[in-house]
Backbone as CSV, one residue per row, in Angstrom:
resi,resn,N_x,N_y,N_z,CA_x,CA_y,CA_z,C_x,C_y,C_z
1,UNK,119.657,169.194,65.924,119.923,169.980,67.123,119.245,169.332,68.332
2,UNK,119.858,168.936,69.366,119.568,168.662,70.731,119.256,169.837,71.824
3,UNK,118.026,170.351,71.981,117.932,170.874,72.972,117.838,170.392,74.234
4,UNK,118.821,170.721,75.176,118.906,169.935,76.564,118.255,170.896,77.228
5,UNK,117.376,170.384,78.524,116.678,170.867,79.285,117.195,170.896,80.560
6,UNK,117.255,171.426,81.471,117.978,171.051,82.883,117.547,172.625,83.532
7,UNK,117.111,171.957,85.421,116.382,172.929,86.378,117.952,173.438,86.967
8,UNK,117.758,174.950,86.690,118.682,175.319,87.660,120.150,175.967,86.941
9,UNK,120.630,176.811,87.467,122.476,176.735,87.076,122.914,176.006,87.118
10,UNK,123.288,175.762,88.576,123.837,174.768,89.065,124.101,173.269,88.200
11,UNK,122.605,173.059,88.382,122.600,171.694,87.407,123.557,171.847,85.543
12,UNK,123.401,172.984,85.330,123.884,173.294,83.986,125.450,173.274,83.748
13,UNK,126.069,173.444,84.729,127.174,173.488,84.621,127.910,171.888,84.208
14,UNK,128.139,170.489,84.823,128.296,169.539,84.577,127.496,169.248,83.326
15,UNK,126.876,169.721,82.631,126.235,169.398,81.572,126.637,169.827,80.434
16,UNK,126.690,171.504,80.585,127.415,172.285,79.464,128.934,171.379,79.503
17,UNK,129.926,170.855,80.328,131.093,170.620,80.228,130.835,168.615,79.619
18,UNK,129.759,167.782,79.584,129.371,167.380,79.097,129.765,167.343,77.515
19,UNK,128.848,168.007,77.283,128.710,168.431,75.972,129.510,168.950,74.774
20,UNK,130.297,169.931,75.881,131.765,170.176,75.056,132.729,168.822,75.114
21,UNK,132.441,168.114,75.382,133.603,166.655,75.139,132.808,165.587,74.538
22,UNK,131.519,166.005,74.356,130.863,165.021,73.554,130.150,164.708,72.326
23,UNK,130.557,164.889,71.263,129.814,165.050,69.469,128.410,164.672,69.669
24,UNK,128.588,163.562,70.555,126.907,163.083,69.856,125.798,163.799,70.849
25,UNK,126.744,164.717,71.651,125.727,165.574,72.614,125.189,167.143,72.069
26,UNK,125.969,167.228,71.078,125.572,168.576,70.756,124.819,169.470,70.852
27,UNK,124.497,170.531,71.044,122.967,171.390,71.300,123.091,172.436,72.271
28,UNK,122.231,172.724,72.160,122.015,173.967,73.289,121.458,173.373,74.565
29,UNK,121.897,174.307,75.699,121.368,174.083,76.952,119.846,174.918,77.252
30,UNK,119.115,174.366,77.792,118.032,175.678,78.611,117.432,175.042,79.526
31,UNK,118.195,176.708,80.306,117.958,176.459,81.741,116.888,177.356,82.428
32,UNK,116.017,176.016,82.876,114.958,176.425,83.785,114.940,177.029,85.053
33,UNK,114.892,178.509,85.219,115.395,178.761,86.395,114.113,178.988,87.671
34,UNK,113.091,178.996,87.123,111.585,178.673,88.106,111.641,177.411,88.812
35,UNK,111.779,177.470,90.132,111.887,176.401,90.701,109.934,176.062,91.388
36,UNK,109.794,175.188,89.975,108.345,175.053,90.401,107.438,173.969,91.145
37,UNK,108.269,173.615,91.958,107.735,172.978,92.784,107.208,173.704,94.501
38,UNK,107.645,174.900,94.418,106.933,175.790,95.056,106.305,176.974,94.646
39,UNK,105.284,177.438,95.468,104.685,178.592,95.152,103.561,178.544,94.436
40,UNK,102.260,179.123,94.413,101.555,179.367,93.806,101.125,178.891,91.572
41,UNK,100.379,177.898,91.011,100.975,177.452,89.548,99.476,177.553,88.937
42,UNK,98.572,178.694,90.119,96.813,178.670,89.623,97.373,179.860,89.352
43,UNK,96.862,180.380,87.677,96.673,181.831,87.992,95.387,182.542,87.103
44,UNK,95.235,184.190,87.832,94.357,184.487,87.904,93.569,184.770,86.394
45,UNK,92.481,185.353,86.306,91.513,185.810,85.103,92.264,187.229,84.095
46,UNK,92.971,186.346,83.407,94.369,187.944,82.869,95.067,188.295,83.328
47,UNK,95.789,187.226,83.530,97.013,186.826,84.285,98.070,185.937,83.523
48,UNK,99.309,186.059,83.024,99.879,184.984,82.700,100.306,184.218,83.505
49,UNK,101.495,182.948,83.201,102.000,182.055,84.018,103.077,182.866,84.482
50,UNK,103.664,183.426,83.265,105.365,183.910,83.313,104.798,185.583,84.735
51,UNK,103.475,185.756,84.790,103.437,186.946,85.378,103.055,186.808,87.116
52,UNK,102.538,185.198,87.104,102.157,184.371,88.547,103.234,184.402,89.279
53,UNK,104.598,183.608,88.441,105.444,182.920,88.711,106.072,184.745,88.983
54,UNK,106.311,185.493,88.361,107.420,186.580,88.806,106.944,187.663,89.787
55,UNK,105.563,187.020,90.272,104.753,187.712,91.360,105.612,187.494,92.719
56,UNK,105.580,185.696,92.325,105.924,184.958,93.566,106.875,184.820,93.857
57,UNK,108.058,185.164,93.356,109.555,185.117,93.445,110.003,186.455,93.860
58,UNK,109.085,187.914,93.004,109.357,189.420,93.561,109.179,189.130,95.251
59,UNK,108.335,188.513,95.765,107.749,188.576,97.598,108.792,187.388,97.864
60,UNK,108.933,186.551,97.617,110.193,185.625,98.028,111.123,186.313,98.100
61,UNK,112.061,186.960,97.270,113.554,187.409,97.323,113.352,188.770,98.183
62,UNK,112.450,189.959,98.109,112.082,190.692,98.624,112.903,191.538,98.146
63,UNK,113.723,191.651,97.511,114.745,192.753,97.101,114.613,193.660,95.643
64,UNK,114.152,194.797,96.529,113.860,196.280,94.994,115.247,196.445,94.048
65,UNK,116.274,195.927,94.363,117.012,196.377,93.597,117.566,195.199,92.558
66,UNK,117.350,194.212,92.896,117.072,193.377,92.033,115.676,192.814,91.075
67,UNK,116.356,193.069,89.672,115.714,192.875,88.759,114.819,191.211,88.634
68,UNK,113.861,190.864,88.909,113.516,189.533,88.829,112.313,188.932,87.143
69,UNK,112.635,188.551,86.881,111.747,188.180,85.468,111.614,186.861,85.296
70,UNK,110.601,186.074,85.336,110.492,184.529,85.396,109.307,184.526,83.958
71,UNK,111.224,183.822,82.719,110.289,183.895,81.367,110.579,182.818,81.014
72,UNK,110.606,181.050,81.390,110.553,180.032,81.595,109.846,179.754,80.014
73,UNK,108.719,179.910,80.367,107.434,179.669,79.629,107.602,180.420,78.248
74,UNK,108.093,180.890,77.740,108.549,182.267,76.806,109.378,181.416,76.021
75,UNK,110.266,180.650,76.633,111.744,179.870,76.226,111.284,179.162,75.647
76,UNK,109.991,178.170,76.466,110.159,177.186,75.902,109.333,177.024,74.853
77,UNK,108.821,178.016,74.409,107.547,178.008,73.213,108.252,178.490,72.417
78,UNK,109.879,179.157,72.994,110.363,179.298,71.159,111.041,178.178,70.880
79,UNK,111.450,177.132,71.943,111.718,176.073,71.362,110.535,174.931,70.814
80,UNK,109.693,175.150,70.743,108.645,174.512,70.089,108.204,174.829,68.780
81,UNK,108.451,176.153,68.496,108.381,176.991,67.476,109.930,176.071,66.312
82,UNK,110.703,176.151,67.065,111.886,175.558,66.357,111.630,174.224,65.831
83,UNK,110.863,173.430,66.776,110.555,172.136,66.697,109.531,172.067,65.131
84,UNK,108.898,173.352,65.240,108.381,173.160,64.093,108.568,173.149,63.022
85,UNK,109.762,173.901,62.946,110.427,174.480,61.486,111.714,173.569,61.827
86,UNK,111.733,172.797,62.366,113.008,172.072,62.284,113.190,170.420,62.351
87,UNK,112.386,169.579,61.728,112.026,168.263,61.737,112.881,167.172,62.443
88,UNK,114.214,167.323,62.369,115.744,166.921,62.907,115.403,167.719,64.255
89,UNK,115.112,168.415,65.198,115.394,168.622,66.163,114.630,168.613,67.255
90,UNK,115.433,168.033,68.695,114.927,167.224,69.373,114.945,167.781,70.733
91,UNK,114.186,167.630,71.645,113.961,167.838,73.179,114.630,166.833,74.423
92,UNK,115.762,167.069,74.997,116.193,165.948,76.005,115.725,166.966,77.172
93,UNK,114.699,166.627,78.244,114.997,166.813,79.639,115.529,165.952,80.495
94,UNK,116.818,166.434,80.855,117.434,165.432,82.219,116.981,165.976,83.568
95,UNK,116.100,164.761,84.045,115.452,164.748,85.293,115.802,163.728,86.433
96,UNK,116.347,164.496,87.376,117.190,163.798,88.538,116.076,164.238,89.719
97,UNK,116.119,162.626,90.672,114.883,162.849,91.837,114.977,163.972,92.401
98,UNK,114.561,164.775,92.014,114.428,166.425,92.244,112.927,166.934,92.210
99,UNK,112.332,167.282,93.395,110.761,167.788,93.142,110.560,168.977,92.013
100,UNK,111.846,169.711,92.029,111.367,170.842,90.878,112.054,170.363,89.031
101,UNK,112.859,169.088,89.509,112.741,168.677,87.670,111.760,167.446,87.496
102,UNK,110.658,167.087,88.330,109.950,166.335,88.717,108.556,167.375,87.784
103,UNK,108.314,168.249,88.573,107.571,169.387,88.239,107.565,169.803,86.779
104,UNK,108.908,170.245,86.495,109.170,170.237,84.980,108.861,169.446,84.373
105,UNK,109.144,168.153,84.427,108.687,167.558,83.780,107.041,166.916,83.236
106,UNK,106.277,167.628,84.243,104.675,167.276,83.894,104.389,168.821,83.504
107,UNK,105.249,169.743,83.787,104.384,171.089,82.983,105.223,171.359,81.942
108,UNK,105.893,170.721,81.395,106.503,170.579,79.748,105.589,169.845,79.175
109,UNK,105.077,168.836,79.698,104.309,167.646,79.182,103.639,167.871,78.104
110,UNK,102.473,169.312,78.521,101.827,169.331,77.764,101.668,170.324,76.485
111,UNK,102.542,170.954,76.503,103.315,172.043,75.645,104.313,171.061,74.876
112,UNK,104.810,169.891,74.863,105.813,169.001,74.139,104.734,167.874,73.882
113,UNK,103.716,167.840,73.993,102.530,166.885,73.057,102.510,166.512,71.614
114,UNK,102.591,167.858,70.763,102.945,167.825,69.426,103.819,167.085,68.988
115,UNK,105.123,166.884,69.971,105.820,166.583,69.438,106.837,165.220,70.448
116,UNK,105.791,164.530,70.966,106.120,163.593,71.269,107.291,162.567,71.474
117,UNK,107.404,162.504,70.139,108.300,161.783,69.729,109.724,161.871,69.088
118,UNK,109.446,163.709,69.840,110.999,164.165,69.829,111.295,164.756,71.351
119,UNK,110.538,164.136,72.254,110.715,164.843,73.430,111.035,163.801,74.283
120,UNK,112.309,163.977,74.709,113.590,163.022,75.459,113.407,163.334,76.772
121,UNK,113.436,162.125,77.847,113.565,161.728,79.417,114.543,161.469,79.678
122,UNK,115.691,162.039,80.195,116.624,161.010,80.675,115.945,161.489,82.376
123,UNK,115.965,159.947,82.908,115.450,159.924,84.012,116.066,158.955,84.931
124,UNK,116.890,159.906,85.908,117.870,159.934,86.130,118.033,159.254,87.572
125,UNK,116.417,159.021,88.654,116.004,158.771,89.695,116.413,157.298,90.187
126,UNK,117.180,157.093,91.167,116.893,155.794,91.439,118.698,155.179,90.981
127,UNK,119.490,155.738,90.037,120.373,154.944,89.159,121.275,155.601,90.136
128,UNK,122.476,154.478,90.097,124.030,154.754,90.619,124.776,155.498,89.758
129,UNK,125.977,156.352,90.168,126.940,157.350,89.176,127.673,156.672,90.284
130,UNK,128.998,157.086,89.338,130.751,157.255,90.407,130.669,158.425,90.640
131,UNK,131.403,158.921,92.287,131.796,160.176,92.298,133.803,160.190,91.552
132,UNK,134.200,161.153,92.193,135.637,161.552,91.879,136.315,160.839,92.145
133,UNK,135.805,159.486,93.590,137.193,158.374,94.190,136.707,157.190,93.225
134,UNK,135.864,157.355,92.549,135.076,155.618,91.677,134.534,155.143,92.948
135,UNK,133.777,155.698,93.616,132.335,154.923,95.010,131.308,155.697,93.838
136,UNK,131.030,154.189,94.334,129.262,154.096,93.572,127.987,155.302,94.925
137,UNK,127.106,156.534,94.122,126.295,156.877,95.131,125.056,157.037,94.096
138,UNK,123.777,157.805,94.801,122.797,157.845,94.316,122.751,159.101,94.198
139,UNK,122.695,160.005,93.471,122.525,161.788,93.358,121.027,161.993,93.410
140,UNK,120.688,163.505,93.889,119.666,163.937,94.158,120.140,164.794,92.621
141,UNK,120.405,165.391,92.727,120.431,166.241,91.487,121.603,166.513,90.363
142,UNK,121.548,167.046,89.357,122.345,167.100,88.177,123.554,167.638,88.630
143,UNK,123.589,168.449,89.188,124.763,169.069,89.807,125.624,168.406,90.199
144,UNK,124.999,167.428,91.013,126.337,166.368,91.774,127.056,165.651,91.057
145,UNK,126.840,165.529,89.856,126.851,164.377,88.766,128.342,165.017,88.026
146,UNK,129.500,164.238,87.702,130.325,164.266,86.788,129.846,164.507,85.965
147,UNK,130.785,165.396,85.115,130.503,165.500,83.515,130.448,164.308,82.969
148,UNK,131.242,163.044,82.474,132.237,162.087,82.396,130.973,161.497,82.554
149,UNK,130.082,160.888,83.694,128.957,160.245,84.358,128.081,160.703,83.617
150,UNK,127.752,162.026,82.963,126.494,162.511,82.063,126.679,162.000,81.047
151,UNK,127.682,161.703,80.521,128.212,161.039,78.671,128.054,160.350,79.012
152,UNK,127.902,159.405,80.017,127.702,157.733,80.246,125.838,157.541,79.855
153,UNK,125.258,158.631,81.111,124.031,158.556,81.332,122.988,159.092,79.723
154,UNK,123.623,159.585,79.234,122.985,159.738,77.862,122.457,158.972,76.976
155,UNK,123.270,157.307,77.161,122.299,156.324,76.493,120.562,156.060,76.999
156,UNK,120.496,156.651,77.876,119.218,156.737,78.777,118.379,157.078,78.041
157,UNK,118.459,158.460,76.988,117.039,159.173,76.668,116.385,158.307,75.954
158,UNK,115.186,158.885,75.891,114.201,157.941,74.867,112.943,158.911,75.457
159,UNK,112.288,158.707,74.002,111.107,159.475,73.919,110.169,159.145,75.231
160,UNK,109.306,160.051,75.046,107.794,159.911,76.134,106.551,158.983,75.521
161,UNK,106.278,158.108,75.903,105.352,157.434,74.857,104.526,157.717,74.853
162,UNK,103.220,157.501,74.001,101.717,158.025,74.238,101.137,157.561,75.741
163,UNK,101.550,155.927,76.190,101.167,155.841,77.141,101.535,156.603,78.417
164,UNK,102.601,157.481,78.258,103.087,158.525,79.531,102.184,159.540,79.396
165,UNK,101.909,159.901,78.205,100.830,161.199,77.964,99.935,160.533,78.383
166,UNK,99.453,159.750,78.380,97.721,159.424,78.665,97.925,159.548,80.227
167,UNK,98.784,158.978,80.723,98.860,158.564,82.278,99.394,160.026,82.661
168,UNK,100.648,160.793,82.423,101.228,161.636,82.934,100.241,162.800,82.573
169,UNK,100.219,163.265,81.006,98.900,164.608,81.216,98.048,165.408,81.709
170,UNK,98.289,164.444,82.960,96.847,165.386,83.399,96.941,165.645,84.781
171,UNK,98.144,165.436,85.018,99.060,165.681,86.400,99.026,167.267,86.514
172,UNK,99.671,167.736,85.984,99.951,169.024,85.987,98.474,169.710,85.718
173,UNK,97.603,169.359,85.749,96.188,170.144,85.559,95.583,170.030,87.049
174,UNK,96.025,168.684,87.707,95.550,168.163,88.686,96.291,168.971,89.885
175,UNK,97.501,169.291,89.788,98.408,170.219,90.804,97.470,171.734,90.293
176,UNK,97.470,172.134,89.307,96.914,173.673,89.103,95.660,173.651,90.322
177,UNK,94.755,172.650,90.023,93.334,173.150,90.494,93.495,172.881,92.095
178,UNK,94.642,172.109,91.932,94.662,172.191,93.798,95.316,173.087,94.328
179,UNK,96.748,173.742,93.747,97.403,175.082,94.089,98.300,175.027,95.292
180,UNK,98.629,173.709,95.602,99.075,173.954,96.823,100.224,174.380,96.967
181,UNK,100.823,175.039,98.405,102.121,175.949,98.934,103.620,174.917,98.162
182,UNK,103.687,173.861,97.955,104.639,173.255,97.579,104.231,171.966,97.098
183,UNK,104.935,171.136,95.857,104.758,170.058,95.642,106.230,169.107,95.959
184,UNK,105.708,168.075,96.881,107.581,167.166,97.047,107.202,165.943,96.635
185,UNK,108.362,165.516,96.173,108.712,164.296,96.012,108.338,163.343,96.544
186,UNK,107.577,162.210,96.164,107.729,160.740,96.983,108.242,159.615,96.639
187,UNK,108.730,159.686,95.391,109.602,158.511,95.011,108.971,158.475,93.182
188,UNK,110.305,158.068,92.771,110.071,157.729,90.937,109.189,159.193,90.920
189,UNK,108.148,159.274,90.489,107.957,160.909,89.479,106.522,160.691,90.220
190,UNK,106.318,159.809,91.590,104.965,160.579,92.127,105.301,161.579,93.259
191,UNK,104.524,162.503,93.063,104.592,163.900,93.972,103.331,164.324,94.959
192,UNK,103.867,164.390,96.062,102.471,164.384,97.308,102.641,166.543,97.806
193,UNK,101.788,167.123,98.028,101.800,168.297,97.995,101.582,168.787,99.797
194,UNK,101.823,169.951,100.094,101.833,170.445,101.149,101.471,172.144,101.000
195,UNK,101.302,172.064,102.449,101.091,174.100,102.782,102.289,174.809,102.304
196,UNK,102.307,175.999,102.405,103.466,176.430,101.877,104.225,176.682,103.540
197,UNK,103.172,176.151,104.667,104.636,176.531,105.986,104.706,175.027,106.673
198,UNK,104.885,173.970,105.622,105.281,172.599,105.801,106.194,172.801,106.463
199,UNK,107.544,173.459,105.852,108.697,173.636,106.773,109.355,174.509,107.697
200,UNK,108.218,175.558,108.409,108.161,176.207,109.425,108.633,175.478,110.510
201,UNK,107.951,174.220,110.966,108.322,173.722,112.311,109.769,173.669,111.959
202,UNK,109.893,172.999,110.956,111.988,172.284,111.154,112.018,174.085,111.153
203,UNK,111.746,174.954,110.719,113.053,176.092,110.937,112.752,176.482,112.695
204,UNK,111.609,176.057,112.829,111.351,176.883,114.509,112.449,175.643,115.260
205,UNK,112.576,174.471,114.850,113.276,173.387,115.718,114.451,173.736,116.093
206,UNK,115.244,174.802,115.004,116.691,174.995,115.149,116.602,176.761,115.855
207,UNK,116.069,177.230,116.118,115.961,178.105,116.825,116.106,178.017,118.073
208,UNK,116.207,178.530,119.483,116.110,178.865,120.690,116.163,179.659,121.164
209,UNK,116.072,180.148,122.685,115.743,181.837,123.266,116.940,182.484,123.179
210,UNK,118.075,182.431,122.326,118.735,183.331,121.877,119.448,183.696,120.543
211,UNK,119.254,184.713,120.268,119.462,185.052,118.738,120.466,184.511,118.318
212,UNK,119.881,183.949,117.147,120.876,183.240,115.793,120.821,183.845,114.155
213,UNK,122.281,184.156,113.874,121.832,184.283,112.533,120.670,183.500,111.889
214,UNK,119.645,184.360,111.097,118.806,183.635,110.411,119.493,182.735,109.315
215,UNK,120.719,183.081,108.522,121.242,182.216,107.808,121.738,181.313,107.983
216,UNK,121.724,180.995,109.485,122.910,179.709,110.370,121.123,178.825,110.396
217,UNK,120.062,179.438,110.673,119.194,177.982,111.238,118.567,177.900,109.799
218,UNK,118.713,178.609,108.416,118.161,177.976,107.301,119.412,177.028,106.765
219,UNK,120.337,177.436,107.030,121.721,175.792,106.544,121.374,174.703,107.433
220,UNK,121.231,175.395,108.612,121.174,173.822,109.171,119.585,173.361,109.028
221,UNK,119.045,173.700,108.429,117.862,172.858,108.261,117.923,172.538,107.001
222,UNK,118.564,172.874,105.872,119.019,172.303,104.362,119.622,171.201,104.360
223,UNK,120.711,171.440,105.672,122.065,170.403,105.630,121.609,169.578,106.300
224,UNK,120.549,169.698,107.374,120.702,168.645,108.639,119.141,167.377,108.307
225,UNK,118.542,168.375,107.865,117.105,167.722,107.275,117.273,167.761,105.717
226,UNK,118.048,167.234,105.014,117.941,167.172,103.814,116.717,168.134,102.797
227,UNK,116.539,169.283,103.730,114.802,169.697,102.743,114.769,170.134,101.295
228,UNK,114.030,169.650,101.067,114.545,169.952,99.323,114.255,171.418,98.732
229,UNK,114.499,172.470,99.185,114.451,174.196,98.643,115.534,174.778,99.297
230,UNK,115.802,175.881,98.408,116.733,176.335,98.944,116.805,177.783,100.056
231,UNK,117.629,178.303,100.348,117.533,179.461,101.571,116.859,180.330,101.111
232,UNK,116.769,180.598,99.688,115.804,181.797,99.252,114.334,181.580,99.549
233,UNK,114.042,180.648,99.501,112.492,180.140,100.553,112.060,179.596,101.563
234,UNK,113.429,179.432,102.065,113.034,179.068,103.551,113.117,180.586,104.224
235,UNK,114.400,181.500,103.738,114.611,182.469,104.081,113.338,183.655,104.022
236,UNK,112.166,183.601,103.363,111.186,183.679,103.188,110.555,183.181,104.165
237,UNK,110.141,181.935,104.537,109.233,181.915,105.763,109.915,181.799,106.868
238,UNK,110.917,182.336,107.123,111.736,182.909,108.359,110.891,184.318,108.546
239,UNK,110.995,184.991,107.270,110.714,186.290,107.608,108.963,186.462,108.034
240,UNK,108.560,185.621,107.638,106.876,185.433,107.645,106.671,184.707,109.392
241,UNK,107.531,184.034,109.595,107.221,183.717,111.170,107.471,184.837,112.124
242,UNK,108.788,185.404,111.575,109.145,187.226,112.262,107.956,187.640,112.278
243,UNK,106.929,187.756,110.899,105.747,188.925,110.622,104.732,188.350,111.657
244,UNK,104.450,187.249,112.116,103.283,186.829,112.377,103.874,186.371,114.039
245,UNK,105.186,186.849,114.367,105.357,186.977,116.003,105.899,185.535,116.623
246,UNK,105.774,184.394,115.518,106.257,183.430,116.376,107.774,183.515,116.311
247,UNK,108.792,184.429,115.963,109.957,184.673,116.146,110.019,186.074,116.281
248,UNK,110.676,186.080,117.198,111.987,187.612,117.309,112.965,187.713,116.760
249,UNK,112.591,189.254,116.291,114.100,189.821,115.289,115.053,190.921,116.007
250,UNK,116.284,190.883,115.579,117.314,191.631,115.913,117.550,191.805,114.732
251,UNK,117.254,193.366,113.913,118.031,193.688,112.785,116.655,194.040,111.532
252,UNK,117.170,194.159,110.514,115.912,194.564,109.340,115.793,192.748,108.633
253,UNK,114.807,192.581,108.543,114.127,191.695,108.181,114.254,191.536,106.643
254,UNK,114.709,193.161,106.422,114.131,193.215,104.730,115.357,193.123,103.798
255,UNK,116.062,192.547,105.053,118.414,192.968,104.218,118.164,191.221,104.456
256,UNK,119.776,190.916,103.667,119.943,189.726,103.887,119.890,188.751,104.796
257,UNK,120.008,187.367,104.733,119.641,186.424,105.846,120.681,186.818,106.584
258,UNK,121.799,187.279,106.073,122.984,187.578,107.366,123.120,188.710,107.759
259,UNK,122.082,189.204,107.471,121.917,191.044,108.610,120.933,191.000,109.340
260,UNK,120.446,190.013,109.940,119.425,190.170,110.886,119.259,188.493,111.570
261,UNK,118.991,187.913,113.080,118.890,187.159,113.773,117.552,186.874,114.069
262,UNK,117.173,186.020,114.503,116.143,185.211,114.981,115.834,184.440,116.220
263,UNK,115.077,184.624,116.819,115.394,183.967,117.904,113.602,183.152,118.507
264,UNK,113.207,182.491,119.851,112.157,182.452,120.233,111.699,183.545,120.841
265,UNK,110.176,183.454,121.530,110.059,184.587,122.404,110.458,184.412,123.599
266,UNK,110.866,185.182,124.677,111.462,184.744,125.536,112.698,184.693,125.694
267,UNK,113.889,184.245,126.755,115.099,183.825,126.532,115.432,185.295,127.019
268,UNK,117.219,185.315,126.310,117.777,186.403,126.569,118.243,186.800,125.141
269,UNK,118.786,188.020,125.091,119.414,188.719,124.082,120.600,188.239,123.450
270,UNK,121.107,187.439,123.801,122.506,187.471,123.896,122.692,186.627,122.702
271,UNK,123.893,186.873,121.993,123.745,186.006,120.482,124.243,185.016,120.656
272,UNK,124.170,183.790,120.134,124.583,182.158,120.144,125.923,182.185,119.251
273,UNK,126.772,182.257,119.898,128.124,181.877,119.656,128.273,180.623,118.594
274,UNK,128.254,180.344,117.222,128.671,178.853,116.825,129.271,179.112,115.590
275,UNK,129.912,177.957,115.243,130.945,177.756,113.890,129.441,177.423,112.785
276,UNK,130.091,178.266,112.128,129.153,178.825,110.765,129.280,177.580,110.103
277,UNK,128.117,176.945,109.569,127.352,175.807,108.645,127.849,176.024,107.484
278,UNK,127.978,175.235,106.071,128.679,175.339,105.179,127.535,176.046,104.539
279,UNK,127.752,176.774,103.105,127.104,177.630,102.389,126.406,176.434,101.841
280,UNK,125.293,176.862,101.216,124.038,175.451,100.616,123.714,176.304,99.548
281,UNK,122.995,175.930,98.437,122.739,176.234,97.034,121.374,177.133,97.142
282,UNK,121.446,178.094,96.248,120.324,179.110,96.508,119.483,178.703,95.704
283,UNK,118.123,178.531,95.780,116.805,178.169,95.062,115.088,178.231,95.837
């Protein structure tokens, strides 16, 4: 049995369709839906991880009527459990230059120790795919990726060696004790960390003295600045610049990004007329 690993829905989809056209891919999918390269990864004195992590996502999404449960950590210890009672079965994480399968991949690390030498990298950073016309590009993430292009990319996996554990191990201990607001990407699988209102200025940049949907200046700062999170946390420190006055609101703060505007202080009332930004991936 192949357990495939992959951050996200999104990413899961080209994978699951993968798999169904491919024998030697067989297995189950699991999908990591903690996008942990932000938010808070210290936690407290009787505290779990799975209870840190669903702290920080309840105040992110902000919404009572949605049910939120971040049991990541839960999953993957019953797949370790399997690993035990199951000698034949194996761990692939596919990790595409992505800060949060970047992330995954050093806080699996050490929970997939035991078993080393069934715990698969495809590492995915850096390599060319075809899209749909046959042009060669570079993908940021699994998602973008053909099914067709994943059966290709599968000769890739190969275990983690001891020398990745010695070197990689102790990464993820090294992010805990520092805690910081976000960890990003800097190239191949090193990761440089920031505040958690790193990307405050770009959202104040697309603002001006008259109200804009808040959901029009978090696309265009996804789309226009490539930033690597999605509207559910930027949309979050939209609302935290509202709280703390360096933006004005028109509307409840506490409803969706598209029931309420944003604006500077100052200016006039009047709403900014523009052709709506394409929809961007929620994370």
């Amino acid at each position: 049995m192949i357990y495939h690993v992959v951050v996200g829905d999104m990413a899961a989809q080209p994978l699951l369709e993968a798999i169904g056209t491919e024998p030697s891919m067989e297995g189950e999918v699991l999908v990591l839906r903690d996008i942990l390269h932000v938010g808070p990864i210290k936690k407290a004195q009787g505290q779990s991880f799975s209870q840190l992590r669903t702290e920080f996502w309840k105040e992110v999404i902000n919404d009572e009527k949605q049910e939120i449960e971040v049991n990541d950590l839960e999953h993957l210890l019953e797949v370790t459990t399997k690993l035990n009672n199951n000698p034949d079965d194996v761990v692939w994480l596919w990790m595409a230059p992505w800060p949060a399968d970047v992330c995954a991949y050093y806080w699996m690390l050490n929970y997939m120790s035991k078993h080393l030498d069934r715990f698969y990298v495809l590492n995915l950073g850096g390599l060319p795919f075809l899209d749909g016309e046959g042009k060669v590009y570079y993908p940021k993430n699994i998602s973008e990726i053909l099914p067709k292009e994943l059966i290709k990319a599968r000769r890739l996996a190969r275990p983690v060696t001891p020398a990745e554990l010695e070197v990689d191990g102790e990464e993820w201990l090294n992010m805990i004790a520092e805690n910081a607001g976000m960890r990003l990407l800097e190239g191949g699988k090193k990761l440089y960390t920031r505040d958690e209102s790193y990307f405050d200025e770009k959202l104040i940049s697309f603002c001006s003295h008259q109200f804009q949907k808040a959901h029009r200046i978090v696309n265009q700062a996804i789309g226009k600045l490539n930033v690597p999170t999605g509207d559910v946390y930027l949309g979050w420190r939209i609302r935290k610049l509202v709280q703390n006055e360096t933006l004005v609101t028109d509307g409840d703060i506490n409803k969706s990004l598209r029931d309420f505007s944003v604006k500077l202080p100052g200016g006039t009332a009047t709403e900014e007329v523009a052709a709506e930004p394409t929809e961007t991936q929620e994370a």
